[in-house]
N, C-alpha and C positions, 0 to 999 in steps of 0.2 A: 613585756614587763618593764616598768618603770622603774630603774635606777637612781639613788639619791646621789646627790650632786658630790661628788669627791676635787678632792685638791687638782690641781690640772696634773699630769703625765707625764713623764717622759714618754715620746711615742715609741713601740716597738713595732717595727711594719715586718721586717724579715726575720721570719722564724728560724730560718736556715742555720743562720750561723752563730754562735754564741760562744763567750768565754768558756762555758764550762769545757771541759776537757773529759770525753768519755771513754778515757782508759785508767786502769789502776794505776797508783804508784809504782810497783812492782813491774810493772810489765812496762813501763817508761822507763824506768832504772837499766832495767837490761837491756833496752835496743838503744841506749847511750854507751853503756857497756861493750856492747858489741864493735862501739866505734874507736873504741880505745885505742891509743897506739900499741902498747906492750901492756903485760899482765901488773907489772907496779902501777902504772896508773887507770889500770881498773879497779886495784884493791884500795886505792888515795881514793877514785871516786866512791866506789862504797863508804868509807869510813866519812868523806864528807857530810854523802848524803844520811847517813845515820845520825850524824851529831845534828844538822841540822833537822832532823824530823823530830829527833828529842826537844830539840827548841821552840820546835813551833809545837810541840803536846804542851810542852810548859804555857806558852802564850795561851792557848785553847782550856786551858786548867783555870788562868787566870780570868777569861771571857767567862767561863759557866758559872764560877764563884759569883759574879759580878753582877749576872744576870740572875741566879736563882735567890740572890740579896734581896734585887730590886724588883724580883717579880712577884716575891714571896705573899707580899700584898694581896695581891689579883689572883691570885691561884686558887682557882675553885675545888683542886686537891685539899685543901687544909682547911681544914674547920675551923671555923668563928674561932674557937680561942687561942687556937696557931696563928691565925690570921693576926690578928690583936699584938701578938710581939712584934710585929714589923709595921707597928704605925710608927711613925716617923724615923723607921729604916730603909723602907723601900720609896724610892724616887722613882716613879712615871718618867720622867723625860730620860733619866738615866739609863731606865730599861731598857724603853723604846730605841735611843740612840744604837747601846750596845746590841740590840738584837738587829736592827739595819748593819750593821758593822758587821756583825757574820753571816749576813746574808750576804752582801757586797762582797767577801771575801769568798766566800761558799758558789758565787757567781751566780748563784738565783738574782732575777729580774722581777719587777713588779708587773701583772698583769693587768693590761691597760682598760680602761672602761668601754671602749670599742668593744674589745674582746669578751669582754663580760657581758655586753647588750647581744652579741652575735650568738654565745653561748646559750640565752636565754630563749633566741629566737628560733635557733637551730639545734635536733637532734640527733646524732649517728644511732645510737643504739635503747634507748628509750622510750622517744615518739610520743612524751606527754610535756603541755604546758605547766611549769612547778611554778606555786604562786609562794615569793619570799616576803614575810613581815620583816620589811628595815627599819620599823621603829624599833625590834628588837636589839638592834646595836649601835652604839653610839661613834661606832669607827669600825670599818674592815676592810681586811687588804689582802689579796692573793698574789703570793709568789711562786713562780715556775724554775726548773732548772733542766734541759736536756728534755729532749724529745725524739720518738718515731714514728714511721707508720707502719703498718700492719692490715692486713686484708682479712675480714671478719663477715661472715654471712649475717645479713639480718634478714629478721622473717618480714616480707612486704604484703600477703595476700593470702589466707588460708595455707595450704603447705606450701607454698612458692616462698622462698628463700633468695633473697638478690646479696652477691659477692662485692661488699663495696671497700675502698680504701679510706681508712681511721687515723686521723694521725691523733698520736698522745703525748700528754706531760708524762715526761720521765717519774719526776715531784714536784706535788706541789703544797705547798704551806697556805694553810688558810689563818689568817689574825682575825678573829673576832673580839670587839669592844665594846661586852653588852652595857646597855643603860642602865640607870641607878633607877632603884623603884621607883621613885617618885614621876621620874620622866614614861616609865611604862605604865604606872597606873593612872595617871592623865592620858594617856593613849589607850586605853582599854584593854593592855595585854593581860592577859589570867598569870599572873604571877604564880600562883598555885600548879599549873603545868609546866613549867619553865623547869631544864633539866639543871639550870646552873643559877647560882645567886646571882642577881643584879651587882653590877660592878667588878663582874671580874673580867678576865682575859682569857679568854680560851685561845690554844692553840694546836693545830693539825695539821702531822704531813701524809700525804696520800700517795703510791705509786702509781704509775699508770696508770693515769685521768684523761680518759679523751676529750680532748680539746672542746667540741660543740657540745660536753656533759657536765662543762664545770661547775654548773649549778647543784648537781646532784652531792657537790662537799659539804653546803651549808645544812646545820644540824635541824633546821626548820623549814625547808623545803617540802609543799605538799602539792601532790597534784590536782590537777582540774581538768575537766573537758578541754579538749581545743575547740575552734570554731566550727573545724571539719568535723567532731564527733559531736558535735550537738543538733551540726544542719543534718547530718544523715538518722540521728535519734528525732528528731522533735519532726523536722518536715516531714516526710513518708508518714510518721504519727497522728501527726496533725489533720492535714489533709486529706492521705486516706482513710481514717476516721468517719471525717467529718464526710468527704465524699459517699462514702460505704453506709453510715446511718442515714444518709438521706436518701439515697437512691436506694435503698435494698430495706436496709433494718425497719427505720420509722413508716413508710408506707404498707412495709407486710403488718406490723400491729394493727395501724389504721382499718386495713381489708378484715383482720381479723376481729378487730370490736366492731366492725359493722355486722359481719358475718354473725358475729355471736348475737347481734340486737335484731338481725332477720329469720335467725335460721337458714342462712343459703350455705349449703354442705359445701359446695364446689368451688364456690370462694374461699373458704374456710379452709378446705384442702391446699388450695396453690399458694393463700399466703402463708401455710406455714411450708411449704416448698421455699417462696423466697425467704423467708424467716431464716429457715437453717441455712440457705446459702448466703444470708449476710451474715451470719456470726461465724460458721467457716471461716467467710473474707475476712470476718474482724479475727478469728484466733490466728489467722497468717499473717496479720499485719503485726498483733502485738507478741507471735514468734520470732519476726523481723526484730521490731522495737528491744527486744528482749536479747536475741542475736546481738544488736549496737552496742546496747550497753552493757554486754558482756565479755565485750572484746574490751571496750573501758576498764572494764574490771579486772581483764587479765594484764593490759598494761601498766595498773597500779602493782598487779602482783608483780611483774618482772622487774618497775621500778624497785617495790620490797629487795627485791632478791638483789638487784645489784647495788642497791643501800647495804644490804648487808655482806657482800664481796666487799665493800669498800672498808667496812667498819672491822671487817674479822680477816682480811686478807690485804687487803691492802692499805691499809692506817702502819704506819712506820714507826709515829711518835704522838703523843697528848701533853700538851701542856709543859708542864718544866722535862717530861722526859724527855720531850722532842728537842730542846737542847743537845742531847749528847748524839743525835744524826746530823745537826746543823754543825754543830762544830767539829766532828770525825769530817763531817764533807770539806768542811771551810779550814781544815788544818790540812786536807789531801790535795786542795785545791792551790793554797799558798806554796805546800812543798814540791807539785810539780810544775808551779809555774817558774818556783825561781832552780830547780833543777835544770830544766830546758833553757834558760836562758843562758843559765852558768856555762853547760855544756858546749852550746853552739857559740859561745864569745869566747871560751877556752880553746874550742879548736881553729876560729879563725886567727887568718894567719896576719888581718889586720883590725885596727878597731870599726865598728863598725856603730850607722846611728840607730834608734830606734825605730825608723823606719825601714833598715835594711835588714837590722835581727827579726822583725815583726814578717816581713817578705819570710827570709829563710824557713823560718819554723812554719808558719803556714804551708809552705809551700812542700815542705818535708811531709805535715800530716796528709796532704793530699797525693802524694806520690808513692809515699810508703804505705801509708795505714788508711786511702779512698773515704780521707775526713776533712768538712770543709767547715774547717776551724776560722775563730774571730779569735787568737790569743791575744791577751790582753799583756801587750809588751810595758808598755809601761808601767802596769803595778808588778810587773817583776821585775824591771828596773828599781823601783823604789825599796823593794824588797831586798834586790842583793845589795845595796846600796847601803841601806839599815843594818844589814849582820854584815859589812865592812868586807863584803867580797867584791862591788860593782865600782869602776869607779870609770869618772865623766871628766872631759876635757873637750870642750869646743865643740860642744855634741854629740859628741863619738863616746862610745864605750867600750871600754873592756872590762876583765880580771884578771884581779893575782893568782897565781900559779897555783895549781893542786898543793903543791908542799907547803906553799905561807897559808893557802885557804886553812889547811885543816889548823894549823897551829892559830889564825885567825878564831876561827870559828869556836876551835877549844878554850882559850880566855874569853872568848863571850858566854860561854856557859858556862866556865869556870865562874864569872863575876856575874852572875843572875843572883848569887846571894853573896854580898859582902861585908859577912858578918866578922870574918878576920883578916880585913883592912885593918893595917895601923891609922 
């Protein structure tokens, strides 16, 4: 399937390792906790990290405001005359910008067009060509976050069942940017079937998407024969057909209107002997025919079936709702990334650069918790840096001490609203 042409990429080649961090908050909290020297400075690190996770809810409160302002537009939720208050309140580029921002924060990456031709090309559990109309959108973009794999039977051959390994998207975010009517009904799309007004934005997060099935997210995916289920329906059809009326079917008739224009019984007899054994031959061939393309058919049903796993068990979010999983992820992702840094520059014993905190902590998740993390040290450098915990001298880092942190940290919440400044 032919892909339209998108902006070039960043490439993503290793899937292995990625910013996301796949442990809860919580359970990060307490294996820093654990390292504490004495119980006072496990109760300062709790209270840190609470004021700072209020902080960063506050920033996440301000993100959705901002985004459900400037989406409100494109929201195929709201009816024409919902829609209509937010002409020239919602900004496009605004949105757009703000919604890459928690993504990037939320440490989803963009899924590259390699990946999406491979996708198209290859299926784990499917096994059908899905043909996509991209004149239906005017822009689309999938993002990923976290990944595994998983060993899952697929059926290969009547009851033979082959045990293969899957690997899948954790989630992933589909952006779809349908076209304005006019550009679809110059392209011939039935507007009248179309589940969403021209010009909006749709959006959806999925779990557990296998990797070679990504196609199966987009809302207009339909299937078709592959190459293989056409040679196996249409040749043996064709051919033995063609074969079986010539040599069996049309010659027994021949014998028989002659037979009927002489009177000879005993011709008469044996072509219809060969008569019925070519239409035998023919009801076994189009039993075959009929066999091929019934396995087609049952592969559209399983397609059905995991269209609908997807839609009723695994859809997370739609549209502006899917806002409040992107920013819950992208406010869990900020507070443990700059927790782990706080932690590990608090207990060394010297400053340290961002390439040495970047070592440690990786190399922590791999030794403790058999994870082969990409932390992403620098945006937690910029992070403690911004709430006045991190601070930089000739490339080295550290922080202020549990006891300024929290008093730090309480005047910056304190002053999120200064409304009683003199």
């Amino acid at each position: 399937m032919q892909l339209p042409r998108q902006k070039k990429l960043k490439p993503r080649i290793d899937m292995m390792r990625e910013h996301y961090i796949p442990f809860n908050k919580e359970f990060l909290l307490e294996q820093q906790i654990a390292l504490a020297e004495d119980p006072k400075s496990a109760d300062d690190f709790k209270k840190l990290f609470d004021i700072i996770e209020h902080y960063y809810h506050y920033e996440s409160f301000n993100l959705n405001r901002n985004l459900k302002q400037h989406y409100a537009l494109y929201d195929p939720d709201l009816s024409e005359r919902e829609r209509e208050g937010f002409i020239g309140k919602s900004d496009f580029s605004i949105f757009k910008k703000t919604l890459l921002t928690v993504l990037e924060r939320g440490n989803y990456y963009r899924i590259d067009e390699e990946t999406l031709k491979a996708a198209f090309e290859e299926s784990d559990l499917i096994g059908l060509n899905l043909a996509i109309d991209f004149n239906t959108f005017k822009d689309f973009e999938l993002y990923a976050r976290g990944h595994h794999k998983a060993k899952e039977k697929v059926k290969k051959f009547f009851f033979w069942k082959k045990e293969v390994e899957i690997e899948y998207y954790d989630r992933v975010l589909i952006y779809l940017n349908y076209s304005d009517a006019d550009y679809l009904a110059a392209k011939k799309v039935k507007l009248g079937k179309m589940p969403i007004d021209p010009g909006s934005i749709a959006l959806k997060i999925f779990k557990r998407v296998p990797k070679n099935d990504l196609e199966t997210v987009f809302p207009n995916a339909v299937p078709k024969m592959s190459f293989k289920d056409k040679m196996l329906l249409w040749v043996p059809g064709v051919f033995g057909g063609i074969s079986l009326l010539s040599a069996k079917v049309i010659p027994a008739l021949i014998n028989m209107y002659d037979a009927y224009q002489t009177g000879e019984t005993i011709d008469l007899l044996n072509s219809k002997t060969s008569l019925n054994q070519g239409l035998i031959a023919l009801g076994i061939l189009s039993a075959y025919c009929f066999r091929q393309y019934n396995n087609f058919v049952n592969k559209k049903i399983r397609y059905s079936k995991t269209l609908s796993d997807s839609l009723y068990f695994k859809n997370v979010g739609n549209n502006s709702g899917a806002f409040y999983s992107l920013l819950n992820s992208s406010e869990e992702e900020a507070l443990k990334e700059t927790v782990l840094a706080y932690a590990f520059l608090n207990r060394s014993q010297n400053p340290l650069t961002a390439s040495e905190l970047d070592t440690q902590i990786e190399s922590w998740f791999a030794s403790h918790l058999k994870t082969d993390l990409d932390f992403d040290v620098n945006d937690a450098l910029l992070k403690l840096k911004s709430i006045g915990l991190g601070i930089e001298n000739d490339g080295k880092w550290n922080v202020i001490p549990l006891n300024e942190a929290l008093i730090t940290i309480d005047e910056l919440w304190d002053n999120v609203f200064d409304y009683n400044q003199k």
